[in-house]
N, C-alpha and C positions, 0 to 999 in steps of 0.2 A: 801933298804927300812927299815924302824927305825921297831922295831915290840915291842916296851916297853909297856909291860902291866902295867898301874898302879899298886900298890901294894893294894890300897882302894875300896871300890867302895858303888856305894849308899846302895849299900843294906845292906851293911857292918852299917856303919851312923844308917840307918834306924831299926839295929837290936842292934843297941848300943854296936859294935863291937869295936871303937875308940874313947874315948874321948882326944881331945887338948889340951894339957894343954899348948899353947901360941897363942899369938896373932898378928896377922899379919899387921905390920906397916899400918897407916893408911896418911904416909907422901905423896906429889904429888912431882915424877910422881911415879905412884902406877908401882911397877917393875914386876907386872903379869896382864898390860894390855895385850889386843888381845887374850884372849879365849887363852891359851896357853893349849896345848896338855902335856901329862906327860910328855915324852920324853924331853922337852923342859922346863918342868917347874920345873925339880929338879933341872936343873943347875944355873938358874934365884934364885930358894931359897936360893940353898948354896951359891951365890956370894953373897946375901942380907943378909946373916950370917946369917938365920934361920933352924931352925930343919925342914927338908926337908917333913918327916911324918908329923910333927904337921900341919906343914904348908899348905898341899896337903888337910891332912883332915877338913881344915877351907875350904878351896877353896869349895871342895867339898860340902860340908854344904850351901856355900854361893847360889852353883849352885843347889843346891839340893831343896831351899825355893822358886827360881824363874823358876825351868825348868815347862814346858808345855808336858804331857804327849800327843800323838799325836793316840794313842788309834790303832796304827799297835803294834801285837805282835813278837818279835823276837824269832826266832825258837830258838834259845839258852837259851831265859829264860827272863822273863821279857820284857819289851814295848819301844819302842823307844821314846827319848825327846828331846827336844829343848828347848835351853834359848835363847831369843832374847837381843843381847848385842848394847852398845851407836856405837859400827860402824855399825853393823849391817844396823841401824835407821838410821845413814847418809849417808851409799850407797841409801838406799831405798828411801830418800829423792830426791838423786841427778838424778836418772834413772826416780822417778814421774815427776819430774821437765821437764826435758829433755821431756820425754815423751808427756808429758799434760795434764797426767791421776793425776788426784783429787786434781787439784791446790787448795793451800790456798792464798789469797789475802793476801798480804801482808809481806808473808814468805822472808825474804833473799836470793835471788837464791846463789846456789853454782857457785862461776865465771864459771866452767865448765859448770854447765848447762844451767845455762845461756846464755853462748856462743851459743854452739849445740844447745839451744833451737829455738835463732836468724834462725841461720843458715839452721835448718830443715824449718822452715815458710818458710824460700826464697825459697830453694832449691825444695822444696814439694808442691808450692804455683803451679806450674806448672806438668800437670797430664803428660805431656811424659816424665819430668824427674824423678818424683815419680817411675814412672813403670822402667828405668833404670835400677835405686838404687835396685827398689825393686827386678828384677830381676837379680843385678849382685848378690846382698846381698843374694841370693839364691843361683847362681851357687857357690859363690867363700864359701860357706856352703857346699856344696857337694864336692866341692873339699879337702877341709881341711880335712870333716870329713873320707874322703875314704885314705886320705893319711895317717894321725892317727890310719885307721885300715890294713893299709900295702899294701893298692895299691902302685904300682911299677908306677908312674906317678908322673908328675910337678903339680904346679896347673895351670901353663902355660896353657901346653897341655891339663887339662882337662878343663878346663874353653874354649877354643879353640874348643874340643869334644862337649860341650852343644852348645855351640854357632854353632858350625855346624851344627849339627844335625842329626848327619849320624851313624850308626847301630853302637855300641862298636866291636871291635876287639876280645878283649881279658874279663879274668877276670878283672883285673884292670879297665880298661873300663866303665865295665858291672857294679861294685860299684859305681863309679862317676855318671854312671846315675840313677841306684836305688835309689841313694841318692837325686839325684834331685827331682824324680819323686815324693818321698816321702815327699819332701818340700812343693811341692806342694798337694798334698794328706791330709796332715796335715789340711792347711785351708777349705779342703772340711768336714771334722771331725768335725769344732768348736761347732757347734749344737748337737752336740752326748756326751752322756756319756762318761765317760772310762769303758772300758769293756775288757774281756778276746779279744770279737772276734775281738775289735780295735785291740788288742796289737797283737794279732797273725797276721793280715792284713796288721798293719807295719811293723812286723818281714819278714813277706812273700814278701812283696814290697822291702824291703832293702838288703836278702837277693838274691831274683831272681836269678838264673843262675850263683852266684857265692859261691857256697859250692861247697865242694867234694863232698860230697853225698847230692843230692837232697832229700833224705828224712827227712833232719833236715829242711826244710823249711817249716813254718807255723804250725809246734807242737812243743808241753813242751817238755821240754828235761825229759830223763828217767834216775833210777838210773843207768843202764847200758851204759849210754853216758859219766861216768866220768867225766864231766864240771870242770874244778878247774881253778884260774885266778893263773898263772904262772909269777915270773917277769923274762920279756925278755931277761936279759944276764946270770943272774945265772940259772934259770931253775926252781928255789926254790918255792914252791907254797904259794902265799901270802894271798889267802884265796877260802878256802872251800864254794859254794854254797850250801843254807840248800838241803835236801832229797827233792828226788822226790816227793816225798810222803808230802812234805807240801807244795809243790808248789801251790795249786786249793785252801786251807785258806789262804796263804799269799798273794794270790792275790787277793783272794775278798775282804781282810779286805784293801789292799791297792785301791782297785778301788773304794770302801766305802770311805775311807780319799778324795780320790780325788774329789768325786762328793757331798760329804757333805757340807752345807755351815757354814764355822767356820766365825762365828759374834759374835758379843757381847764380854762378857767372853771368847768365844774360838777362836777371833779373831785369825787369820792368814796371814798375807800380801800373797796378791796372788804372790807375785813372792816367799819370801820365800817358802811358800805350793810349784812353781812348781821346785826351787830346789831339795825339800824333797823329790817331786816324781822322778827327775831322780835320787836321792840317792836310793830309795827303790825299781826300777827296774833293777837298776847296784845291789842290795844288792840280788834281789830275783832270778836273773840271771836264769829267768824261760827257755831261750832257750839255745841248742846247739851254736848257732854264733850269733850275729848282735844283741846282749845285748845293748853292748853299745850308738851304733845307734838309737836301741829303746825306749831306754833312753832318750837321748837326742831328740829324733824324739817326746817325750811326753813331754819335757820341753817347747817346743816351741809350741805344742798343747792347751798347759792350761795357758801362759802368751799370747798367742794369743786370746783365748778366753777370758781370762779378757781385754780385749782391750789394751794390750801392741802389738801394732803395731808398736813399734818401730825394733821388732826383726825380723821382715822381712827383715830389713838393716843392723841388725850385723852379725859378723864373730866369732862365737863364738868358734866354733872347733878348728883355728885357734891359740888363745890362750893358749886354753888348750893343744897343742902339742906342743908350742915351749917351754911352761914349764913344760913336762907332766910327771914329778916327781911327783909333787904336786897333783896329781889327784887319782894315785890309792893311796899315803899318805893321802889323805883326808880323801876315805873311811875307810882305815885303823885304824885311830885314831879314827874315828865312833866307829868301830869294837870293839875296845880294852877299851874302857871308856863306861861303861853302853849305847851300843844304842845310845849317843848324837850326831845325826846330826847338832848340833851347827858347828861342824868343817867344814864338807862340804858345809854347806850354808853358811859360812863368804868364804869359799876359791872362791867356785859358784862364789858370788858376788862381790869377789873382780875382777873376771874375766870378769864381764859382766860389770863393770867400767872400765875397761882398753876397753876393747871394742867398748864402747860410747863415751873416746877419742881418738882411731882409726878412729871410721866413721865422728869425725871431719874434723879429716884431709882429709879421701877421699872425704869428701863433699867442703874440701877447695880446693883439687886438682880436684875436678870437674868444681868448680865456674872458678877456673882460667881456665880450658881449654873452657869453655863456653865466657869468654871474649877475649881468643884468638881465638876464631870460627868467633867471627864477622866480622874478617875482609876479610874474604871468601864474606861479603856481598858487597864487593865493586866490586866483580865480577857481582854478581847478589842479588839482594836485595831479591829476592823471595825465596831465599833459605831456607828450613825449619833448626828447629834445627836439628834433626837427621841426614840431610844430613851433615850442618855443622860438626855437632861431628865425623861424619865419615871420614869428609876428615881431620878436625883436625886428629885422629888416623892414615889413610893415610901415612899423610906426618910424624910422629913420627916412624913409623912402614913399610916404602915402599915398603917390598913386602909381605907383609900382601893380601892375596886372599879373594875377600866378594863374597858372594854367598847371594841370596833371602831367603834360609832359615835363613841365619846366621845372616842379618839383622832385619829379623823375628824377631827371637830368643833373639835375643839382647834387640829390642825394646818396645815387647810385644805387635807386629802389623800382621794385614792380611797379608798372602802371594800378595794381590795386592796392598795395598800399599807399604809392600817393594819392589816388582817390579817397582811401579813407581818411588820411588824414586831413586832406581838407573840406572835405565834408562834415568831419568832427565839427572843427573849428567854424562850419557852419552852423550848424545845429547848437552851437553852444551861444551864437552868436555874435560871434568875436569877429566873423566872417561875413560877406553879402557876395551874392553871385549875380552876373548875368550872361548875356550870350553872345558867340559872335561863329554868326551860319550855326555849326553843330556842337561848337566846342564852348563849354563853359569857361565862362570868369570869374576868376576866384578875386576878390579886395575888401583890403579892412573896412571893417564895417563903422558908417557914419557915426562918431562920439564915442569910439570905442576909447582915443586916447585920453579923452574927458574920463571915462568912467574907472579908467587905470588908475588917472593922477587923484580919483574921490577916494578906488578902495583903498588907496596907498597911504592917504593921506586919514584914513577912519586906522589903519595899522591891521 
């Protein structure tokens, strides 16, 4: 992990500690696009053969007339800010677009969003396949996020655990389904403030039954808990959480930021605001465990209640794991540059773009198995979609075991109509059951794919 403190810093500028004496090309392409962090930006100046100080201290100048003080104070000394930069504005473009949220007539779509925009209409145009999406884009959330904080699990297996439905075994387990539960819990929140008792309520729901010691669930961590975020293979601690003791002001004045409405002048893009809140609940690391989850369990809180529904269908954990360098460098560069959350909300959103062209594709791999379900109807025309998709899955997956809950579960239906439906698909014989103790087994039935590939093949 890079830990290069700038040598400047605004308050330095602001006390008339540096003046410039050069000036930083003004040719295209400007060689410190992208919000360039120090660490990154001395070596971009020395190859652009400029004086490395001078150079920094223009940058900073430049950031220092456009940042937005966001009025949380950092226990270190001074106020966190943000400057909103030109990518910034065209992620936030391509995510409204996609979205639906505050179209302009006549705007250019980004080919991307416009795609994914098509595609969501179809796909969402029909309420059983909405609840799917929206329920896988849940579970495979719970899955990612527990695997990220070191459940010992697939997301195979855990995504197979939710859809079952059957008690967790273990710890690891026991996360996957905190985690879900929490997903859901979230949309019961949208009408509530942010408050201390939310944040203790998802800390307590996502930890549940998987601490060591149960008394770290659902209180502030004290100075006697040590909290420090360590990186995982050196051991080396990459950043100190403030004092206990400023725990109860940094988070009123962060529950203030969050329930304040910044309009006008203090405009905010609500997504950028609910990155900044997971930055400053990962920053204020008020609990012993399940920081991070909390975090992110409040990002999806407040782009939900601004009506970004589209985040019920991403995988956002997901991402940030399979590059998760990137994530505690985010904060880190926050950390080391005066408080500017600029860094973590361009990385946020570069994430949650790659995200929106992920659930393309699984929305393109849904369409196509929705055209390959149809020909299930030439057995029987009454076949719903659900059963279709099921035996589509079936025959991809043969010894795959469905159970009433797990159809449930999937669907986002009564316990009686998933009984009916695979029951149907019994009786029609497309299905075979057997038993384990009380609860039936649902599986395709022996030669059923033989007898597909004859009708298909008779036309």
């Amino acid at each position: 992990m890079r830990t290069d403190k700038p040598p400047l810093t605004s308050a330095d500028l602001l006390t008339g500690g540096r003046s410039p004496g050069v000036l930083l090309p003004t040719a295209t392409p400007d060689p410190f696009a992208g919000y360039l962090a120090w660490r990154k930006f001395r070596y971009v100046a020395a190859e652009a053969g400029l004086g490395v100080m001078e150079a920094w201290a223009i940058e900073k100048q430049r950031r220092l007339m456009t940042r937005q003080a966001l009025g949380v104070l950092r226990w270190e000394g001074g106020e966190f800010c943000l400057n909103m930069t030109a990518q910034m504005h065209e992620t936030l473009r391509i995510v409204d677009r996609a979205s639906g949220v505050d179209p302009i007539d006549g705007f250019a779509e980004q080919p991307t969003a416009g795609v994914l925009r098509k595609r969501l209409r179809v796909m969402f145009s029909d309420g059983q396949l909405t609840e799917r999406r929206r329920i896988a884009g849940a579970m495979d959330e719970a899955a990612e996020s527990s695997i990220m904080e070191g459940a010992a699990t697939t997301r195979r297996d855990a995504i197979e655990l939710l859809r079952s439905g059957r008690p967790p075994r273990n710890v690891s387990e026991r996360m996957v389904v905190n985690n879900y539960l929490a997903m859901q819990e979230v949309k019961r929140l949208l009408g509530k403030p942010l408050s201390f008792k939310m944040l203790v309520e998802l800390q307590s729901l996502l930890t549940a039954g998987s601490l060591e010691s149960s008394d770290e669930v659902g209180r502030l961590r004290l100075d006697s808990d040590c909290v420090r975020v360590a990186d995982s293979r050196s051991g080396e601690t990459e950043f100190t959480p403030p004092p206990a003791e400023a725990l109860v002001p940094l988070l009123r004045s962060i529950c203030a930021f969050a329930n304040a409405e910044h309009v006008g002048d203090r405009f905010i893009h609500p997504l950028v605001k609910a990155c900044v809140l997971h930055f400053l609940i990962g920053y204020a690391h008020p609990f012993c465990d399940g920081n991070g989850r909390t975090a992110r369990a409040v990002f999806y809180w407040y782009a939900l209640r601004h009506g970004y529904g589209i985040f019920e269908f991403l995988t956002i954990s997901e991402l940030i794991r399979q590059g998760y360098s990137r994530y505690p460098q985010a904060y880190l560069d926050c950390e080391l540059d005066d408080g500017d959350v600029t860094y973590f909300v361009l990385y946020k959103l570069d994430v949650i773009q790659r995200a929106l062209q992920r659930l393309e594709h699984h929305i393109q791999r849904e369409e196509e198995r929705i055209a390959s379900s149809d020909r299930f109807l030439k057995f029987a025309k009454d076949l719903n979609l659900r059963q279709r998709l099921l035996l589509e899955h079936a025959l991809r997956k043969p010894l795959t075991v469905y159970t009433v809950k797990s159809h449930m579960n999937s669907n986002g239906i009564t316990p009686v109509t998933a009984r009916a439906d695979l029951d149907d698909l019994v009786r029609r014989k497309f299905m075979v059951t057997s038993k384990r103790g009380k609860e039936v087994l649902y599986m395709l039935a022996p030669g059923f794919a033989q007898k597909l590939a004859s009708k298909l093949a008779k036309g």
